[in-house]
N, C-alpha and C positions, 0 to 999 in steps of 0.2 A: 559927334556921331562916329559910332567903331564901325569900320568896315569890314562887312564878311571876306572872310577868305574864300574866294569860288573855287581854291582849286582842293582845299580840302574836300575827303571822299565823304557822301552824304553817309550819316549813319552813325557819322565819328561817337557821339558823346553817347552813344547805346552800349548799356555793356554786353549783351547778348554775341555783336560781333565779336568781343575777344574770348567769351567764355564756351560759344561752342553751344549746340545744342546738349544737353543733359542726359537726354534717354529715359529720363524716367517713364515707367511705364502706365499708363493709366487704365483703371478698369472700371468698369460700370454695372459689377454684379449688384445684385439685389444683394443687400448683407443678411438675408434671413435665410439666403439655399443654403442645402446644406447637401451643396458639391462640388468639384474640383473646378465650375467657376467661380466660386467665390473664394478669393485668399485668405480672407478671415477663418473661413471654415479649415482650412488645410493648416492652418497655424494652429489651430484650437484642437485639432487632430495631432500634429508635431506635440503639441506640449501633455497629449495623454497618453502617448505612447510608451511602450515598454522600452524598446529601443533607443528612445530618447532618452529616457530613464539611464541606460545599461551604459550610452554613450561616456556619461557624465561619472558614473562611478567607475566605469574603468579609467579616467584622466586624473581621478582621486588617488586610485592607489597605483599607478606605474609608478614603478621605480623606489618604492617606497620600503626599507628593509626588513618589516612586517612581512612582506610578501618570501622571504627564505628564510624563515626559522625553523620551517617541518618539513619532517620527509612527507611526502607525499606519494611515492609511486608507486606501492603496495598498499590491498587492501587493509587491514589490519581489524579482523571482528572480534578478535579479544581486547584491543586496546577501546573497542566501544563500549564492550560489554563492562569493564573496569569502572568507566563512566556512570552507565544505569544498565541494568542489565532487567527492572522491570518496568513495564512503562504501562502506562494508562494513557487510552486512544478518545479523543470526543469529534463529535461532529458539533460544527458550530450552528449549524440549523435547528440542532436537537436539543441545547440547551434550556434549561429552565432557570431564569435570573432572578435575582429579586427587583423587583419593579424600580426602574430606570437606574439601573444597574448592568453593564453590558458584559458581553459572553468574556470576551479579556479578563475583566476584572473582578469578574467570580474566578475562574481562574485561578488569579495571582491573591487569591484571599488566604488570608495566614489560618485559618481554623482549618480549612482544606489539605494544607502544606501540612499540619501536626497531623490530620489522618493521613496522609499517605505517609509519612515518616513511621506512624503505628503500625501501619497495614505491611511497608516493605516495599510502595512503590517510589524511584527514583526518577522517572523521567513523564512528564506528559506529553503528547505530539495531538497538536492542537490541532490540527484537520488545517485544510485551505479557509485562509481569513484576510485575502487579498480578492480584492472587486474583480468580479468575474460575466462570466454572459457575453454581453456583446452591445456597440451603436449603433441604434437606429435615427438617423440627423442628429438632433444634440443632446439627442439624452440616449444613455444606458437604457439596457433590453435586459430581462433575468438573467441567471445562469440556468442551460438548457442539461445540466449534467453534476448538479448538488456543488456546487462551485469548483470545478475542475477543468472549467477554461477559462481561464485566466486571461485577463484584457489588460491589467495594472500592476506596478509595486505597490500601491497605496495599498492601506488596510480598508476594507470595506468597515462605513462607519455603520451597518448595521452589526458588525461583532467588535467597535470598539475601534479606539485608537493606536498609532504608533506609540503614543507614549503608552498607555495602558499594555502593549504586549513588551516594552523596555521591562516596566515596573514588575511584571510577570516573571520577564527572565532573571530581574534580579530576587526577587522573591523564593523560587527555585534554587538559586546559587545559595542564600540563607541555609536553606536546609538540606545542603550540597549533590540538589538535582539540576535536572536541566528543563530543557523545552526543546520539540522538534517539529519544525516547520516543513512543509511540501513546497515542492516544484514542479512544475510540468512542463518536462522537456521533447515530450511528444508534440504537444500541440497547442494552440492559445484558442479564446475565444474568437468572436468576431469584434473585434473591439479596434482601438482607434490605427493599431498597426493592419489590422489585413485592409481597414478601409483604405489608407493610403498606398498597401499595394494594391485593389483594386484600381486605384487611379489612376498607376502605374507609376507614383511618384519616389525620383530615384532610385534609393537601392533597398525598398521596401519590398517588390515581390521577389526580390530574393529569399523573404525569411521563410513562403510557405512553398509548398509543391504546389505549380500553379502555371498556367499555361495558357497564353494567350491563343484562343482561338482564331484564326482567320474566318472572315468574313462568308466566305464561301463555304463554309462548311460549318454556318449555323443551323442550317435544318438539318442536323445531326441534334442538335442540341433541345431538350426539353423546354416546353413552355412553362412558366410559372405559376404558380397556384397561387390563388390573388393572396392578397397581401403577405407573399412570400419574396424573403430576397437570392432563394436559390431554389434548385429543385436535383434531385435523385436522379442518377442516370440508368437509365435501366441496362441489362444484360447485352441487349442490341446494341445501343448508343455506346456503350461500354467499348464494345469491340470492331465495330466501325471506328471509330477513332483511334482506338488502336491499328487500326488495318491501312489506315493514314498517317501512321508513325507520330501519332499529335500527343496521346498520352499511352504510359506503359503497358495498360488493360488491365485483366484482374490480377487478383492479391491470392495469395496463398488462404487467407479464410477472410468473410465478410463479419466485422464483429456487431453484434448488435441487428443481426440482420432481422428484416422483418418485413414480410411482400407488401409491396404499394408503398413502402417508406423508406428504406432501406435494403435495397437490391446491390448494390454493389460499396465499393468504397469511395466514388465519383459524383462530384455534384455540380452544377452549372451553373455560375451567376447569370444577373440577369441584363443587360445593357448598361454597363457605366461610363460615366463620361472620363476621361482620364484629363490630369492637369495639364498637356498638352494637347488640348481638344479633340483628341481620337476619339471615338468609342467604342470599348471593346466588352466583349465577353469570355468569362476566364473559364476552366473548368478545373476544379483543386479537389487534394485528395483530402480525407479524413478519415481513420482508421475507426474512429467512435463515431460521433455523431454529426450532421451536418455542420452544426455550429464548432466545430473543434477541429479548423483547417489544418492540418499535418506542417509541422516546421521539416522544414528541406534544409538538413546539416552538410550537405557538398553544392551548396552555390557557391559562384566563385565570390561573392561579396561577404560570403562568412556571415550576414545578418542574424541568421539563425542561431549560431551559434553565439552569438555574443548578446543577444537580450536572453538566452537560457541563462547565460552565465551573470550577468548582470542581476538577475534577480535573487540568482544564489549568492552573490554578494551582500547583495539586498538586507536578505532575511539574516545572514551572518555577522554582517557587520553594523548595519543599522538596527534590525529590531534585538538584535541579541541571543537569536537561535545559534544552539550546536551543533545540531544536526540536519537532515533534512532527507524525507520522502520524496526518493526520485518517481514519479506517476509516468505509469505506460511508458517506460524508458528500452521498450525492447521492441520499440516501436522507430526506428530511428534513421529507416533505408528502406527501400523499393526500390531495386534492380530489373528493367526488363530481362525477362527470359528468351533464348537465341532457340528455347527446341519446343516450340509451341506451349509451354507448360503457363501456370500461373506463373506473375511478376514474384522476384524472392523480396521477402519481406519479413521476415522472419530466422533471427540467430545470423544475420549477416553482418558481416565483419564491422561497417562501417559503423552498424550500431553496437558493435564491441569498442571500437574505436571512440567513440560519441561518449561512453560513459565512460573510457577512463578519462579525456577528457573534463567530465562534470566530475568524478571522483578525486582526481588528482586535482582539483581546483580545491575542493572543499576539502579535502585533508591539507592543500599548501597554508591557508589561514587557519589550520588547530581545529577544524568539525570533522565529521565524518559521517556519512548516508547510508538507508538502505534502499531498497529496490524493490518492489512490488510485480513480479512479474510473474507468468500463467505461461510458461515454457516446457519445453521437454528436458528434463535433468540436466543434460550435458548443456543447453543454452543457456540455461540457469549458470551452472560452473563456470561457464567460458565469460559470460556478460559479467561474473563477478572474480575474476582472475584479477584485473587493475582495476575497475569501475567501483561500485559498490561496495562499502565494507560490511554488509550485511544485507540478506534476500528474506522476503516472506515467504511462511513456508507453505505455500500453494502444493508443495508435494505431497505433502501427509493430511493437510488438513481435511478434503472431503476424505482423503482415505480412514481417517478418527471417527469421523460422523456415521460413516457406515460403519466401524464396528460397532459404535452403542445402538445403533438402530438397526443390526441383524446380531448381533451377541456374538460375534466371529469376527478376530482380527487377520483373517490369512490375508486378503487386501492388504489391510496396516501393515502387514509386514512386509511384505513382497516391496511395498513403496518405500518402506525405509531400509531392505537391502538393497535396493535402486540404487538409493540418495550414495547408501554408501559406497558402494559402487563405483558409481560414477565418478567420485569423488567431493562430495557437498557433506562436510560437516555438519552435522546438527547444533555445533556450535557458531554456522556463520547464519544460522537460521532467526528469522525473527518467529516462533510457535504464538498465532495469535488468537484469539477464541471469534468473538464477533467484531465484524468490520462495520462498513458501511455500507460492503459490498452484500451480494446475494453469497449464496455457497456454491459455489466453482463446481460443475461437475462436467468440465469439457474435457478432464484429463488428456490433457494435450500430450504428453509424453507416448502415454499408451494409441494416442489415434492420429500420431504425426508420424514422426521417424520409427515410430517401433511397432507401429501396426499390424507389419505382419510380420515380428519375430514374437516367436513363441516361448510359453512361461508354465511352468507347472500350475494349474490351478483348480480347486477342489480336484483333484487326484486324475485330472487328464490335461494333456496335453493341448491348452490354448493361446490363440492367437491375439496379441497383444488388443486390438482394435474390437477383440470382441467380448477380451474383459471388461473393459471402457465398457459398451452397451449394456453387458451386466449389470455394473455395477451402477450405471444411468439408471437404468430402468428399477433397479432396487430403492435406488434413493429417490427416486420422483414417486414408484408405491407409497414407501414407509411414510413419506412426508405430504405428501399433497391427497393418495388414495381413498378410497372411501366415501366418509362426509368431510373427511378434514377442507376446512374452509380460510385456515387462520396461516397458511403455507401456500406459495403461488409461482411456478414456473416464473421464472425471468428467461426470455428469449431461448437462444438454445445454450445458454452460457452458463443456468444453473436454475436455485431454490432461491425464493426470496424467503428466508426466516431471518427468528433471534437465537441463541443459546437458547434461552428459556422451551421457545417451542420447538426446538429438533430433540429436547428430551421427553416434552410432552407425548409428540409423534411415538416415540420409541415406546412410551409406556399404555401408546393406545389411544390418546385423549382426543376425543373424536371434535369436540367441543371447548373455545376453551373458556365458555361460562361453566365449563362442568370441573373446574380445576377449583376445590377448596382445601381447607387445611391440610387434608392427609395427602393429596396432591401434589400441593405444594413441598411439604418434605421429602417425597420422593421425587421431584425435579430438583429440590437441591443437591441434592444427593448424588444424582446426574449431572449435573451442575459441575459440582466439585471434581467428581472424575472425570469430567475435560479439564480441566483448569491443571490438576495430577499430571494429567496427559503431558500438555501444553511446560510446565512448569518444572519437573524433574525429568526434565534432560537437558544439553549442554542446550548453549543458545539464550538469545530475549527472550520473553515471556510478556505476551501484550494483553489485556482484557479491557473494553471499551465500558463506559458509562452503561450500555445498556446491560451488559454483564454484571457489573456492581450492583446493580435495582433487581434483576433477574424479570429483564423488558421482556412483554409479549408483541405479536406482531398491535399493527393497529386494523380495523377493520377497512376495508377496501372502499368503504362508500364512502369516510375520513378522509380520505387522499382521492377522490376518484377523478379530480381535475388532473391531478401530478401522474397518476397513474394512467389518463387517456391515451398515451403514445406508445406504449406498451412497457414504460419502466415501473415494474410493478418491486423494485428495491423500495419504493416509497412506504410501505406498509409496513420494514422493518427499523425504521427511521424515527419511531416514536419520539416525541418529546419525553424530555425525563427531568427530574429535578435532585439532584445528588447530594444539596446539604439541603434538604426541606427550606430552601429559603422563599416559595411562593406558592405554598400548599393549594391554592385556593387557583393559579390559573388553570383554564384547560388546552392551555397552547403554550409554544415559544416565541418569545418576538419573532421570527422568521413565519408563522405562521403555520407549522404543523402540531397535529393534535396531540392531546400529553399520551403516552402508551399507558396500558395497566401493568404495575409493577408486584412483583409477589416476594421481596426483599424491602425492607424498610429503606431510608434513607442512609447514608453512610454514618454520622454521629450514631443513629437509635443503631447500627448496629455494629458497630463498637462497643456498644454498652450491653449487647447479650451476648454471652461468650458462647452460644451456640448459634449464632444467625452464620450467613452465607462467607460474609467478609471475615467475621473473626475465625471459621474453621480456615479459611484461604491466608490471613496472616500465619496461621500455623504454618502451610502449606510452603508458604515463600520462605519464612524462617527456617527451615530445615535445610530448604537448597538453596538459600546465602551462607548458612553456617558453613556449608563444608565446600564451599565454591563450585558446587554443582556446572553453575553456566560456563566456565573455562577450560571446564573436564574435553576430555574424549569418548566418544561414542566406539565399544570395541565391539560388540556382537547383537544381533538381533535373532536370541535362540527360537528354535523349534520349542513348541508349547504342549502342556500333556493334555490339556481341554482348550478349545477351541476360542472359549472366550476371553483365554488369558493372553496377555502381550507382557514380554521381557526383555528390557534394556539393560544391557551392561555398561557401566562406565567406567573407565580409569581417572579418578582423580589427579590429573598430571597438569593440569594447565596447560594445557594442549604441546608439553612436551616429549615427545616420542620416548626419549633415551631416559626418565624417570622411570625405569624398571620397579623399582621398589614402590610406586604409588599404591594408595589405598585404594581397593576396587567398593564401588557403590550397584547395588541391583536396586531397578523399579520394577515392579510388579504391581498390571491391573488386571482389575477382570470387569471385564465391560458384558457379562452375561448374567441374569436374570437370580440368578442361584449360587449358593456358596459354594467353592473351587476347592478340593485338597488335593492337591498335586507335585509333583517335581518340580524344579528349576535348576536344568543343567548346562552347562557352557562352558566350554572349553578354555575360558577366560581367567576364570574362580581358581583361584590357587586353592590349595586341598586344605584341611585340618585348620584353616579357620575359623573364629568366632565366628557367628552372625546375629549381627544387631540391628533390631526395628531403634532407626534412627529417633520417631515421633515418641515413640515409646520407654526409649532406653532400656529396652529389654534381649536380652539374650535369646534368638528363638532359636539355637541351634549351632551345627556347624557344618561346612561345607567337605561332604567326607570325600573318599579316594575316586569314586565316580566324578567329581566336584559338579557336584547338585544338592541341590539345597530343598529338602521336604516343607510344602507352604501349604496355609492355612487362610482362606483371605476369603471376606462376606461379597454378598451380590453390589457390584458397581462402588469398589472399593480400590485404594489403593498401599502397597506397603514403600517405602522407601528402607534399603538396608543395606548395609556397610558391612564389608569383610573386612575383617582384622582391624589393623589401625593403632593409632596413640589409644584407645578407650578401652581395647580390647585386647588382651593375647594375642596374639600373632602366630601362634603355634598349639597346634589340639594336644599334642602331646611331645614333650618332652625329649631329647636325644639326651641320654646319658653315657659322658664319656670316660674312657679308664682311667684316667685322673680322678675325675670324679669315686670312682669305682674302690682306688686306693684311698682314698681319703677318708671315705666310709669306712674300710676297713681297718684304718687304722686309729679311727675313733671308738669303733667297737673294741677292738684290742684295750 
């Protein structure tokens, strides 16, 4: 028998005393909440986030010598325009596919690729086709904004996959186009990152504006409408909290506003529990809609900026975009104000700052962006000095609509001696026909900074802010007036139409069951004189899927679930089907209704060399030929009838010191009735030819006045070149005394 040792310490042969208590931490949530008690849920949160995303592709390319091959610190809108310089715009909701066939992969279909190669277009920009909306516990909520808040990099599998938008961009490269992708570096959904900054987990409410309310001062704070997860702060609550120093107060303008829904740009969550068992309530900003919480670009964790940028990697380097839509990028800072005024938020530095930032990233890997922004001119110029290599051109565009829907461009003009002015190129311009958007009639230039400086207009002396209301009130007449029912105010921000119906408006169409054959000719017609517009002068030239069909709006009681909140853009959002591949649906897989189209499909009209598309291939052909978009824009003359507009260009390739370039004039006339008139401009070198480009005919030449006598039908357009390789260069002849002797000494 062994004897115990009594004097060893009891416990000896456990290993527990040498190893020490562990720490592990034990929890007892239920695994089905789905909130910051439970760890499962915050993991499952961690791996949907964007951020987490942005983490992991920026450890891919640090250091990697890819990352210095290009300059980057200048915009450069001719070196895009080189690229594509015409692009076709789709909305991925609006598609029409052939039956289990997804939005991608119609797309990147070769029969597609050979018309736009016919047609003249180079580039397509696929709308946002990343999962969007917002989590409600573990599942995805819609997108409350046509998908432009953005929750993921993934591609939403209701338009397809990553692999399907690779196959796309190589498809495009085939026929040596591209593809351009969006971003949104304004703001994201409600998705799995702002849940985990509600939580308050790490350095996640860094990414948005967002501000942890104290306790004490939640009866300030709005109750919730049931089954909501935030609510609208009104005007009061607004500025009590401000008067607490808790958040900046208001904004320079409330976008989207709308009483009982949107009052200000401030919204209140509602009691969250945060992963360190606090509970708190946030109040955050969002410049659009409740669901599109504002990213906050000067936290000191930099969160914000690094899943913008992460995404733009994203689409660059893994689906194989060139380019990319920077969305609401002038959106980018909120400053309080020290002298009672609104918060600035608007053309502030830091949002100048932010986009070269996102500019200078996307030209350091070989793409290059443009900008989508509703600014005053000079904000416009300044946000695209480093940021952007190219702006939409929200300057002219309502300014264009109202000349064909009053027969008078003095507007058009006045806005495009602005641009130049100011200094905005018509060549850093993307000129686009139909968006996604409504039609813009906030003309922010005219009722911001320049409201009360005064402008010559119809023959008195007025003040910037009350041209604006002018020319508001004309265009809400022309288009919504009367019986017109198929046109419908969107908020105060504009017109919800298509192309098709702001030329119907113009020619009267009260109805647009009353549109038949001869109708229809005379909207294309109109049609095409935007497109004229848009297309011969410097700059991109963008026309959208519903442009190609000549989409009408769709009727209101179609969308009137979409349209309940007051975004009545749903009505110009038709579904369309662009190569007849599912004649027979009445929807898009996303679920809105097909529009009525008064253009054939694009194959049928290619094959009538009088339909909408093949006179528009003419239209592009002309100004690729002589490299129209790289030109300069030199004068925008005074006109001798009211309905005509005149652009001068110097074919220089946007360089200054080519004195000797060939000058091109466009000439419209956006009134009712045939024009014979003058065309003079200080530009026009004298005793040149002048030749109708489409034509190849000599109509004349530009005499010692330098004006040029024109001839041009109702809602027509001329394109035409002085002098040049094709023509004379000289009306008449210098005969010198050498000359003089030589003669006579053949006569002898």
């Amino acid at each position: 028998m062994v004897e115990q040792n009594t004097n060893e310490p009891k416990g000896r042969g456990r290993p527990r005393l040498s190893l020490g208590i562990s720490r592990i931490q034990r929890t007892f949530a239920d695994p089905r909440r789905a909130d910051a008690s439970n760890p499962s849920y915050v993991e499952w949160l961690k791996r949907h986030s964007m951020l987490g995303d942005a983490n992991v592709m920026a450890r891919g390319l640090s250091g990697q010598a890819s990352m210095w091959r290009n300059a980057y610190a200048v915009p450069d809108a001719r070196r895009a325009l080189d690229q594509a310089s015409v692009w076709f715009t789709t909305y991925p909701s609006a598609m029409i596919t052939k039956s289990g066939e997804s939005f991608l992969a119609t797309l990147g279909n070769e029969e597609l690729w050979r018309a736009f190669a016919r047609v003249g277009i180079g580039a397509i920009h696929t709308g946002p086709t990343k999962i969007a909306g917002g989590i409600v516990g573990w599942q995805t909520s819609p997108s409350v904004d046509g998908q432009f808040d953005r929750i993921s990099t993934r591609v939403d599998g209701a338009f397809g996959t990553e692999e399907e938008f690779q196959r796309l961009t190589d498809r495009a490269e085939e026929f040596g186009g591209i593809v351009i992708d969006d971003i949104v570096p304004g703001h994201t959904g409600k998705g799995a990152d702002f849940r985990l900054a509600e939580m308050g987990y790490k350095e996640y409410p860094g990414i948005f504006h967002m501000v942890n309310i104290p306790e004490e001062f939640w009866h300030l704070l709005p109750e919730l409408p049931e089954g909501e997860d935030s609510a609208n702060l009104s005007p009061s609550a607004e500025a009590a909290l401000a008067r607490e120093g808790l958040i900046i107060g208001s904004l320079q303008r409330v976008i989207f506003y709308q009483p009982g829904v949107k009052e200000t740009n401030w919204s209140a969550t509602g009691e969250v529990l945060g992963v360190d068992g606090v509970t708190r309530r946030w109040v955050y900003l969002h410049y659009f809609k409740a669901g599109q919480p504002t990213i906050n670009w000067l936290d000191p964790t930099f969160t914000g900026m690094r899943l913008v940028i992460g995404d733009a990697l994203h689409s660059l380097g893994d689906l194989g975009a060139t380019a990319l839509r920077l969305d609401a990028n002038g959106f980018l800072a909120a400053e309080r104000s020290v002298d009672g005024r609104p918060a600035w938020s608007e053309g502030h530095p830091l949002s100048h700052a932010a986009n070269q930032f996102i500019g200078s990233m996307i030209r350091k890997v070989g793409g290059f962006s443009f900008q989508e922004l509703n600014l005053a001119v000079e904000d416009i110029r300044d946000s695209g000095a480093a940021g952007a290599d190219l702006s939409y051109d929200f300057i002219t565009r309502p300014a264009y609509q109202h000349a064909l829907l009053t027969g008078d461009t003095e507007f058009l003009r006045l806005t495009l001696r602005t641009s130049l002015e100011y200094g905005v190129e018509p060549a850093s311009l993307i000129h686009g026909m139909q968006n996604h958007d409504e039609l813009t009639y906030e003309l922010v230039h005219w009722t911001s900074r320049h409201g009360a400086d005064t402008y010559i207009f119809r023959d008195q002396e007025v003040a910037g802010a009350s041209i604006a209301a002018t020319v508001r009130h004309e265009l809400t007449e022309k288009l919504t007036g009367g019986e017109i029912d198929y046109n419908l105010v969107f908020t105060t921000n504009g017109i919800a139409c298509t192309s098709a119906t702001v030329v119907a408006a113009s020619l009267g169409v009260q109805r647009l069951n009353d549109i038949d054959d001869e109708l229809t000719a005379r909207i294309r017609k109109g049609h095409l004189l935007l497109a004229k517009y848009n297309a011969w002068q410097p700059g991109a030239f963008a026309l959208s899927a519903w442009d190609v069909l000549g989409a009408l709006t769709v009727p209101q009681q179609a969308v009137d679930e979409l349209i309940d909140g007051g975004d009545t853009r749903w009505i110009e959002r038709g579904a369309v089907d662009i190569m007849n591949a599912n004649p027979e649906a009445e929807a898009s897989e996303a679920g809105l209704p097909r529009a009525r189209t008064l253009y054939d499909s694009i194959p049928e009209q290619l094959d009538d060399d009088e339909s909408f598309l093949s006179e528009l291939s003419r239209v592009i052909q002309v100004r690729e030929q002589h490299r129209l978009p790289q030109a300069s824009q030199v004068d925008v003359p005074e006109v001798s009838h009211p309905g005509l507009l005149v652009l001068v260009h110097r074919l220089d390739e946007g360089n200054p010191n080519q004195l000797d370039a060939q000058m091109q004039v466009t000439v419209l006339n956006f009134s009712h009735e045939p024009v014979f008139g003058i065309v003079r401009s200080d530009e026009l070198p004298t005793r040149r030819l002048v030749t109708d480009a489409v034509s190849r005919e000599v109509i004349g030449r530009v005499d010692d006045l330098q004006s040029i006598p024109v001839q041009i039908a109702p809602m027509e357009g001329l394109f035409l070149l002085i002098g040049g390789d094709e023509t004379p260069t000289s009306a008449i002849p210098v005969v010198t005394s050498a000359m003089l002797a030589e003669r006579g000494g053949q006569a002898g």
